[in-house]
N, C-alpha and C positions, 0 to 999 in steps of 0.2 A: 124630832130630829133623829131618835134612834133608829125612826124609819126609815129614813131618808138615807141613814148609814149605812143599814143593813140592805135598802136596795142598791143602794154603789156598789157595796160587796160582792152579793150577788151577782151585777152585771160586771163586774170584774173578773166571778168566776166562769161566767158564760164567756168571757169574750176569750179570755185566756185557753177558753175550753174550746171554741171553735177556732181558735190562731192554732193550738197544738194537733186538732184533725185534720183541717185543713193543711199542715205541713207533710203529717202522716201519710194523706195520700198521694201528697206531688212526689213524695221519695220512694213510700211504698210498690214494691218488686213481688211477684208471684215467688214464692220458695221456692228454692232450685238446688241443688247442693255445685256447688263450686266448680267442680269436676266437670257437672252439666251444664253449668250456666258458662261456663268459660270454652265449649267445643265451638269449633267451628264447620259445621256443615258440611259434610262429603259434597263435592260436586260429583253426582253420575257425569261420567264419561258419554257425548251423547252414541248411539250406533251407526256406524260408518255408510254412508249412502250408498245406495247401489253403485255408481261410476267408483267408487270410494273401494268397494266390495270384487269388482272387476280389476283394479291395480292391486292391491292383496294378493285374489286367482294368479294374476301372471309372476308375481314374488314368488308366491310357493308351489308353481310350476318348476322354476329353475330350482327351486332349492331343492326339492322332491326329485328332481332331472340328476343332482350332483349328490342325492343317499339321504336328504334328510325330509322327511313327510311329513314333519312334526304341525308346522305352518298349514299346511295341505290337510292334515289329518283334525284340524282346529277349525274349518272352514265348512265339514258337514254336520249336516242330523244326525243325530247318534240314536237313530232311529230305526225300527225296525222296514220302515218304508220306503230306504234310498236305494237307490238302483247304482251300478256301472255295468257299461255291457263296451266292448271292442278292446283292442289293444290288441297287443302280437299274436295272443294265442284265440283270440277273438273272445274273450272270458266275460260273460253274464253274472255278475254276483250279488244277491239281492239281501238285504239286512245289516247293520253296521258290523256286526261281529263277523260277516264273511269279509266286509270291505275293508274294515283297519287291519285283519290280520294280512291280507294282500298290500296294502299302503307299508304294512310294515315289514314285507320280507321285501321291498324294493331298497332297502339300507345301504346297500352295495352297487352301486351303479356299475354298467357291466364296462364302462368308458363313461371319461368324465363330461361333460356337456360345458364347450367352450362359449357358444352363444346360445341364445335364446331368444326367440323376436316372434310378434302374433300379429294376426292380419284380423282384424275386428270385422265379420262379417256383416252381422245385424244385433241387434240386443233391444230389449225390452219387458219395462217393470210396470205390474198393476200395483193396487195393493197390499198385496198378499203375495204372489206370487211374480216371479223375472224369468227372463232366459237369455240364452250367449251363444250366438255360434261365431264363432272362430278358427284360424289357420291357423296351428302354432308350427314354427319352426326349430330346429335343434341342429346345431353344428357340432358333434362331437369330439374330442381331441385329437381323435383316429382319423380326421379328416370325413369321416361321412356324414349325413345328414340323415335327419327326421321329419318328414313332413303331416303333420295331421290336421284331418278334419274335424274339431269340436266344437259338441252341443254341449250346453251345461244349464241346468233347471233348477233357481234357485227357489225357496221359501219363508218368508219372513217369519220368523222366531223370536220373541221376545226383543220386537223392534232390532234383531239384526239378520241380514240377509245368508242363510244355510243352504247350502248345494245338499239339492234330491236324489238328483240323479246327472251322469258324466258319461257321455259316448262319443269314444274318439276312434275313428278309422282312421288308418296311412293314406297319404293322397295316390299313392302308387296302386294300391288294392283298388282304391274308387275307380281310378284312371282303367285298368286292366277290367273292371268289371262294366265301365261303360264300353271298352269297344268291343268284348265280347256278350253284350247283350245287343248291339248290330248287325 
């Protein structure tokens, strides 16, 4: 009988023993400190699709048009390998540190730019690699206008689309340089 006791015992202390691990691991939690275990996950921002990347350009066109490049100046490679070549004085400037410091003496608009409107030529994204050509328009407050022809070469960079390189002619100069190449 004292056998018979002591094996009850026993399976009382097994059963007791596997009820109390068995609880331990349906509540048991990996250690986390609280701070941790209670964050909730940054969602990344996904990067803006090329058409996405093309309405942007035309924003900080005008904003760029009325003094401020900041928009405009956030959209390139800060790279030693981006190009802009045309504008008024027909300026070729190759590396970021020649381009931003030009982006940035534009602060002053020389007349403020009342409209702004672009004529989407063709465009096209691989990869890696997009382009844009474009008509942009600019109506001045002074009443005159701006017309140009832009190319724009973009680069995908850490999943968002970075402009290389930016060459805008006047349509008046192209115009003037087709009829006298006849």
């Amino acid at each position: 009988m004292k056998k018979n006791i002591a094996v009850f015992i026993l399976l009382i202390i097994l059963a007791s023993s596997f009820k109390y691990r068995t609880k331990a691991k349906e509540s048991s939690q990996p250690f986390l400190p609280d701070r941790i275990r209670n964050m909730v996950p940054l969602k990344q921002e996904a990067a803006p699709s090329f058409d996405e990347t093309i309405t942007l350009l035309q924003q900080a066109n005008l904003q760029m048009a009325n003094g401020d490049p900041q928009l405009f100046k956030s959209m390139w490679l800060q790279s030693e390998e981006v190009t802009i070549f045309g504008g008024d004085n027909n300026t070729a400037l190759k590396g970021w540190k020649e381009i931003e410091a030009s982006l940035g003496a534009m602060k002053e608009p020389i007349t403020k730019v009342d409209t702004y409107s672009f004529e989407k030529i063709a465009s096209d994204q691989g990869e890696q690699q997009a382009y844009l050509l474009q008509k942009e328009h600019y109506k001045l407050a002074n009443g005159e206008t701006r017309d140009l022809q832009v190319t724009v070469v973009f680069r995908k960079e850490n999943e968002a689309w970075k402009i290389v390189h930016r060459h805008a002619d006047s349509v008046e100069v192209l115009a003037q340089s087709d009829k006298n190449s006849k």
